[in-house]
C-alpha positions in Angstrom: -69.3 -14.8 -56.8 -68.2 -11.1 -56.6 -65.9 -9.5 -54.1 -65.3 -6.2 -53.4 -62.3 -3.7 -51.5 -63.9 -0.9 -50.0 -61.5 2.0 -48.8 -62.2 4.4 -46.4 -62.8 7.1 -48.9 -65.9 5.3 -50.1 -64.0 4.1 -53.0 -65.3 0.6 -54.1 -63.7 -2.0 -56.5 -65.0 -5.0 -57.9 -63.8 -7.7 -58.8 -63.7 -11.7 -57.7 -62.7 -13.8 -54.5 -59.5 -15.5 -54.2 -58.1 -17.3 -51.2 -60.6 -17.7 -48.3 -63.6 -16.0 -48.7 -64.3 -14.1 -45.1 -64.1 -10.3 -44.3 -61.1 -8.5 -43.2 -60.3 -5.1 -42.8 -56.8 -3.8 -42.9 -54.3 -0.9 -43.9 -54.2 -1.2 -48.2 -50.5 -0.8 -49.2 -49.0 -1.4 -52.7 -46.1 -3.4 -53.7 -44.0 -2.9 -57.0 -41.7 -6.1 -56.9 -42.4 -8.3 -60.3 -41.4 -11.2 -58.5 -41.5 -12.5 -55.3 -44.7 -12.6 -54.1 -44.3 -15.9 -51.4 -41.6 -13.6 -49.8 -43.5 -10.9 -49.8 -46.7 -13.4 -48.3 -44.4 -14.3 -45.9 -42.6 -11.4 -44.6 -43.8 -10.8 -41.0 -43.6 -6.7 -42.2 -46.9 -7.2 -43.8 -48.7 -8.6 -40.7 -51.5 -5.6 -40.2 -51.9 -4.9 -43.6 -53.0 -6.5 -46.8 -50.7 -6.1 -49.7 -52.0 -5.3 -53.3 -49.3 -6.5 -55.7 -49.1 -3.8 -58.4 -47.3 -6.7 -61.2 -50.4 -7.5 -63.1 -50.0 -11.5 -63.6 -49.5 -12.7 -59.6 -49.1 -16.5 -59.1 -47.8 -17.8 -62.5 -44.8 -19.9 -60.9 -46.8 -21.2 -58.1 -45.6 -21.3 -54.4 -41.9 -23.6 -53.1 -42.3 -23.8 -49.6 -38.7 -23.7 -49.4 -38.9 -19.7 -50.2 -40.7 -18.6 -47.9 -39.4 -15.7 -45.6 -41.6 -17.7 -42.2 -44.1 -20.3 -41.5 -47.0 -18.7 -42.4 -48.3 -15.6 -44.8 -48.9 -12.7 -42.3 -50.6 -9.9 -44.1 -54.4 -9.9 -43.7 -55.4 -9.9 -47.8 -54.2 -9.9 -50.9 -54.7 -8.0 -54.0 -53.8 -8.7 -57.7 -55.1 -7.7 -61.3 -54.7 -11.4 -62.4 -54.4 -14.6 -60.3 -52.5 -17.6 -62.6 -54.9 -20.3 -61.4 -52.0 -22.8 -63.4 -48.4 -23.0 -61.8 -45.4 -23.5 -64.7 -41.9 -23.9 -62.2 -40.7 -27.8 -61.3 -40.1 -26.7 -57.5 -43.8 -26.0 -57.5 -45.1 -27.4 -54.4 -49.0 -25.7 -54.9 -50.9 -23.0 -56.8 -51.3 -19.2 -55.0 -54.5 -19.9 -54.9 -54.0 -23.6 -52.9 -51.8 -21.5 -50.5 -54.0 -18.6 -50.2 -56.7 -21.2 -48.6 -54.4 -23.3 -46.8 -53.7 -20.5 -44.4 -57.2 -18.7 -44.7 -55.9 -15.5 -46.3 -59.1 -14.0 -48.1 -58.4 -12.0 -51.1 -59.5 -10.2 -54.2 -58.3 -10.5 -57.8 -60.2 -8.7 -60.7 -59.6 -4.8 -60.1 -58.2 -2.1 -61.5 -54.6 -2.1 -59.2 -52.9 0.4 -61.4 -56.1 2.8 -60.4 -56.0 1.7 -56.3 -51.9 2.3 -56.7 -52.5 5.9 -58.1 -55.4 6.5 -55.4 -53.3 5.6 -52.0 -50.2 7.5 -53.6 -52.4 10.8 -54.9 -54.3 10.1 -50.9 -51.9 8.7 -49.3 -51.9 5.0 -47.5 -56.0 4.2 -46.5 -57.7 1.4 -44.6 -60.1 -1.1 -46.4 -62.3 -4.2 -46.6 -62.1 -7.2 -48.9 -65.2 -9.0 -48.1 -67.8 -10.9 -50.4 -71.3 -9.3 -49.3 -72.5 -6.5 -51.1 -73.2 -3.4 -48.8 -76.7 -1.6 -49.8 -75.0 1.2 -48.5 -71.3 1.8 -47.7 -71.3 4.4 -45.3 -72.4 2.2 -42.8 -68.8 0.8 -42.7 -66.8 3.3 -43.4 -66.2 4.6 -39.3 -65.3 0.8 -38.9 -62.8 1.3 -41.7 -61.2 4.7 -40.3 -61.5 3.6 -36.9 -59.1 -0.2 -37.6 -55.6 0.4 -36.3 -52.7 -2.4 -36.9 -52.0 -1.7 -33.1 -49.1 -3.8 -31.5 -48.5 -6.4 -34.0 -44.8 -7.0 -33.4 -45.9 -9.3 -30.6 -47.6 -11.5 -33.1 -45.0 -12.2 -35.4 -41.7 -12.5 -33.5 -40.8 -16.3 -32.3 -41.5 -17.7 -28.7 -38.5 -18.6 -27.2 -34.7 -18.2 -29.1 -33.4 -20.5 -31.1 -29.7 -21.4 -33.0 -29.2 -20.9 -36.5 -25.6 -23.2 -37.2 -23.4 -22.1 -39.9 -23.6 -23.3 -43.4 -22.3 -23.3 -46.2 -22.9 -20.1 -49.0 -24.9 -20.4 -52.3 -23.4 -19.6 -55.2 -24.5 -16.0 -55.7 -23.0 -15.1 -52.4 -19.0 -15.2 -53.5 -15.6 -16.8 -54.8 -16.5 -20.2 -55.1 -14.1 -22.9 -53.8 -16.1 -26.0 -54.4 -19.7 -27.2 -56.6 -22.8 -28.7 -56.2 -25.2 -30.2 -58.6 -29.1 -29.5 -58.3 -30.9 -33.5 -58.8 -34.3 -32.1 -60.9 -35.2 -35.6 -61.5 -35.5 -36.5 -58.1 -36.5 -33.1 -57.0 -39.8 -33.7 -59.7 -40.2 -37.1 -58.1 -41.3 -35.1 -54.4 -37.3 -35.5 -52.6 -36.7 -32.5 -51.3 -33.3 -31.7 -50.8 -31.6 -28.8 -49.3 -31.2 -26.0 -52.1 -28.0 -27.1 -53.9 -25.2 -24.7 -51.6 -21.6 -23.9 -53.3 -18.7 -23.8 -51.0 -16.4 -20.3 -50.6 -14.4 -19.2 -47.8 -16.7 -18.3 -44.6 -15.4 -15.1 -43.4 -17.7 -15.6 -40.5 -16.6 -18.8 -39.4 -16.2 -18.5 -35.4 -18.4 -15.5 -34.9 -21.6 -15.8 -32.6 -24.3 -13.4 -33.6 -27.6 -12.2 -31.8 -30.5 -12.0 -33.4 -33.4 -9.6 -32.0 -36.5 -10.9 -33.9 -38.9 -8.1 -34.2 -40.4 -10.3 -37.3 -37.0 -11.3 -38.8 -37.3 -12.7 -41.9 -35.2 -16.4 -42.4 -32.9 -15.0 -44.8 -31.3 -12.4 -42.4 -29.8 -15.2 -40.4 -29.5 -17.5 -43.2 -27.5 -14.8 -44.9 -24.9 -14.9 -41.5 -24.9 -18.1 -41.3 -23.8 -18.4 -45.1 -21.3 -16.4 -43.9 -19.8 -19.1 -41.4 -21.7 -17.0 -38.3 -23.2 -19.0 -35.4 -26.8 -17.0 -35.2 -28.6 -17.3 -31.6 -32.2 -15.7 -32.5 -33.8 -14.3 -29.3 -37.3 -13.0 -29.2 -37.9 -9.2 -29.6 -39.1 -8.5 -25.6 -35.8 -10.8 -24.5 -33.9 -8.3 -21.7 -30.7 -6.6 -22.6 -28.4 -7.9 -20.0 -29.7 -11.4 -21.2 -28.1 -10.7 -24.2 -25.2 -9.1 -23.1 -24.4 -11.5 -20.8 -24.2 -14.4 -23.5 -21.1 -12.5 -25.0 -22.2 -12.2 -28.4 -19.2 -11.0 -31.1 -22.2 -9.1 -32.6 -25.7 -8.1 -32.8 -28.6 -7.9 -35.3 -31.9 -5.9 -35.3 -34.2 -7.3 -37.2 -37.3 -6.0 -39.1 -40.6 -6.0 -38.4 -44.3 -4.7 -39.0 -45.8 -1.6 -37.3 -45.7 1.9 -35.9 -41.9 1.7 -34.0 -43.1 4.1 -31.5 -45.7 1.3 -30.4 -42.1 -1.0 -29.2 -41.6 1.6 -26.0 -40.2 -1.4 -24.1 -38.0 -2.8 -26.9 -36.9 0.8 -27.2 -35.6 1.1 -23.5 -33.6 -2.7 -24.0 -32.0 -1.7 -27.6 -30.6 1.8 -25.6 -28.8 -1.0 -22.8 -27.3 -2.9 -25.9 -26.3 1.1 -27.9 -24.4 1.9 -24.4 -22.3 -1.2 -24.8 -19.7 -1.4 -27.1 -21.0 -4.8 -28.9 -20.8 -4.2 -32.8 -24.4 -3.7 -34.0 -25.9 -3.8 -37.4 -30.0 -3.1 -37.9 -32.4 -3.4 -40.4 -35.7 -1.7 -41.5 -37.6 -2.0 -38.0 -34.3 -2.3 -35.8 -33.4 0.5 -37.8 -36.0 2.8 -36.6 -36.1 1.5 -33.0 -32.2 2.6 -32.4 -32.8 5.9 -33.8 -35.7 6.4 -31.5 -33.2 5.0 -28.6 -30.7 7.3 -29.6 -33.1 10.6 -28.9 -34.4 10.9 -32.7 -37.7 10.5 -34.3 -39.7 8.6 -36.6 -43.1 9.5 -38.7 -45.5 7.9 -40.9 -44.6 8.3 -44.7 -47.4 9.4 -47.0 -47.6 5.7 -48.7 -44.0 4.3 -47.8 -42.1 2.2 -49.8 -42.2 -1.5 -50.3 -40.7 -3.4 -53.6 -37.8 -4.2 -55.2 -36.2 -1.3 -57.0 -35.9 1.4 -55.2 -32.6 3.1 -55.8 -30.6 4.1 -52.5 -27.3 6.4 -52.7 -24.2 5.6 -50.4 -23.2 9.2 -49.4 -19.4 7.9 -48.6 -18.9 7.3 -52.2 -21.6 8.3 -53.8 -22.7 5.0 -55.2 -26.2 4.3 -55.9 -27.7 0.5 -55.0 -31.3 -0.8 -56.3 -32.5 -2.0 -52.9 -35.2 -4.0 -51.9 -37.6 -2.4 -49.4 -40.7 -2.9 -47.1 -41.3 0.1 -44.9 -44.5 2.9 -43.7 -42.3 4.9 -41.4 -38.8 6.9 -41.4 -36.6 8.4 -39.3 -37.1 12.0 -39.3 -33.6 13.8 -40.3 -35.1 17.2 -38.9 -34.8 15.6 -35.1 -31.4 13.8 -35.7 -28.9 15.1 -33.3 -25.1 14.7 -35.0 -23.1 14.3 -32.1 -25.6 10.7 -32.0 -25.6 9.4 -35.5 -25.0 10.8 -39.2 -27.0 9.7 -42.8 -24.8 7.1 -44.3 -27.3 6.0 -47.3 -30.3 8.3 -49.0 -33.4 7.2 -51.1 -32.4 8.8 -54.6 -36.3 8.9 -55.6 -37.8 11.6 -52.4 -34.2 12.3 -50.1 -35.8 9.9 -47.1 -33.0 8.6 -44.8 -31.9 5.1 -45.8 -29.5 4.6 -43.1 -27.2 5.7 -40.2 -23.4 5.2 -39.2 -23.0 6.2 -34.9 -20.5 8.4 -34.1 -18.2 6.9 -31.7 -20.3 3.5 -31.9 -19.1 -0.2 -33.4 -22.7 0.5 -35.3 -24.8 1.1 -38.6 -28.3 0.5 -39.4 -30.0 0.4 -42.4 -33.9 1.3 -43.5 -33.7 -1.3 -46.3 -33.3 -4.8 -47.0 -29.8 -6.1 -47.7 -31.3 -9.7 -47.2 -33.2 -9.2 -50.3 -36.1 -12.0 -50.6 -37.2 -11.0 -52.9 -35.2 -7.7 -54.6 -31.7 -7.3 -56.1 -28.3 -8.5 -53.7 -26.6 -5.3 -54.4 -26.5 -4.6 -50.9 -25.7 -8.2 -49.8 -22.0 -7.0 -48.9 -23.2 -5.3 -45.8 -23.3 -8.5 -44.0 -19.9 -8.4 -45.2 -19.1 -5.1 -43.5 -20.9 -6.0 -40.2 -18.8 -9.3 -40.2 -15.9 -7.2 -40.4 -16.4 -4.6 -38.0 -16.9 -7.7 -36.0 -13.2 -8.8 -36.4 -11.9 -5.6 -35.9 -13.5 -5.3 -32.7 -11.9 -8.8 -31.8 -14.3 -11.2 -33.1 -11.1 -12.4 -35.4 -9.6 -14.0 -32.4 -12.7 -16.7 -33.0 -12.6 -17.2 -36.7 
């Protein structure tokens, strides 16, 4: 059987069917991470889109449930050069291909991905089709192509009513250790799943209650606080500001989250409530975005954004440069910032985009990448760190 991706240009690619085999149309955006690709399934970013993995070799260590980033994948197709139909890792729980079914996710493996890569940078980010059935003539689709939208789609991904997140303890990559753990691989092969083995350090979060805005958080954001000895309430994205205020958090987190920030005019008018107090806030990708926009700036659309894991940002304090991980189609626009509001505290070394913002006068800093990682490097892993400590200073210390 064949399959096809049909962009809006009238550009076709053949190749074969992987995953479900229905017809979707969605934004095409690329992805450079080698690894990773159950996070990347899984981050709630991708819902509206379908995600073509530029790595040639896509599924060779399978899929662990206990990676994944949500419940379910949330971008509408999937794109590779090569699907590994055979899965060599011992936390394998099912092939990429298995997964890709289980949750109805049609895709297409097959093509040239280096070639659609170099298309939607050269042309910038397009809409397309992955669909089995072969079109006598494709201009019959294409104003169905141009005319798809990913519309509001934070609504889709964000959870339902909040939930708590209790503190835990850190894994070994996260610090000093104080304590050890030993992984079981014999039982683990015999289907026990355990926890992922956790080694203890000192939680410099311990006593600190966090708020969570979920605008399509991925788990590790509040896994990474509560690592950290934080007490994480998550509260859904359209949750009222006073609400939140009123529970007295030491802190709050923004979270990411797919889509156009300009569509998230009511989130926008609650994250401006929370800027006016003087709560510590830290925001990421999405969140970063919508305070900027509640703050008086602007965002636009990038020409093809950037999503992966190597993408080197520059701390203008120090001048230190990070390899970040990153999942974004819009930026804030630097042109429309005002300085009395906010000032650039980070910079994408590779085209001079905005990577973050530090408040003037304000307990808060945002970031447009993803100091979470999953997947990507942990160089920026120590801004949980900071937040934790700004935190403290502002007299969450009296809890810890």
């Amino acid at each position: 059987m064949k399959a096809f991706l049909i962009l809006e240009d009238g550009t076709v690619f053949e190749g074969i069917p992987i995953g479900a085999h229905r017809e979707v149309i969605s934004e095409i955006v690329f992805n450079t991470s080698m690894a990773g690709y159950l996070e990347v399934l899984t981050d709630p970013s991708y819902a509206g889109q379908a995600v073509c993995m530029t790595y040639p070799l896509i599924g060779n260590y399978g899929v662990c449930r206990d990676d994944m980033e949500s419940s379910k994948p949330w971008p509408d197709g999937f794109i590779v050069r090569e699907l590994s139909r055979v899965s060599s890792n011992f936390r394998c729980d099912m092939t990429l291909q298995q997964f890709l079914e289980e949750n109805n996710v049609p895709g297409i493996a097959g093509i040239d991905t280096r070639a659609l890569t170099k298309l939607l940078r050269e042309k910038g980010t397009m809409n397309g089709m992955i669909t089995t059935r072969e079109y006598a003539d494709t201009a019959e689709i294409l104003p169905r192509l141009k005319a798809y939208v990913t519309g509001k789609v934070v609504e889709k991904v964000i959870c339902r009513e909040k939930y708590t997140v209790e503190p835990s303890v850190s894994p070994e990559e996260n610090g000093p250790l104080s304590g050890s753990a030993r992984f079981d691989r014999a039982a683990y092969e015999r289907g026990v799943r355990e926890p992922r083995p956790t080694l203890v350090r000192e939680l410099n979060g311990a006593g600190l209650n966090v708020a969570l805005l979920d605008f399509g958080a991925k788990a590790n954001i509040a896994r990474s606080l509560a690592e950290r000895g934080c007490r994480v309430t998550v509260y859904p994205a359209f949750t009222p500001a006073e609400e939140i205020i009123a529970s007295a958090p030491d802190g709050i987190m923004l979270s990411n989250g797919p889509g156009d920030p300009k569509e998230c005019s009511g989130i926008i008018k609650e994250i401006r409530k929370l800027y006016d107090t003087d709560i510590p806030i830290f925001a990421i990708c999405l969140g970063h975005q919508l305070m900027a926009l509640a703050t008086g700036a602007d965002t636009y659309k990038m020409k093809y954004g950037h999503r992966g894991g190597n993408h080197p940002v520059k701390d203008l304090a120090d001048g230190r440069v990070y390899i970040s991980s990153q999942n974004h189609g819009y930026v804030v626009d630097m042109e429309k910032l005002d300085p009395k509001v906010a000032k650039p505290a980070f910079v994408n070394v590779n085209d001079g985009t905005n990577e973050g913002l530090i408040y003037t006068g304000k307990n808060i800093f945002t970031v447009q990448y993803h100091p979470e990682a999953c997947p990507g490097p942990q160089d920026s892993r120590y801004l949980f760190d900071r937040f934790i400590d700004m935190m403290k200073a502002k007299g969450g210390a009296s809890h810890a």
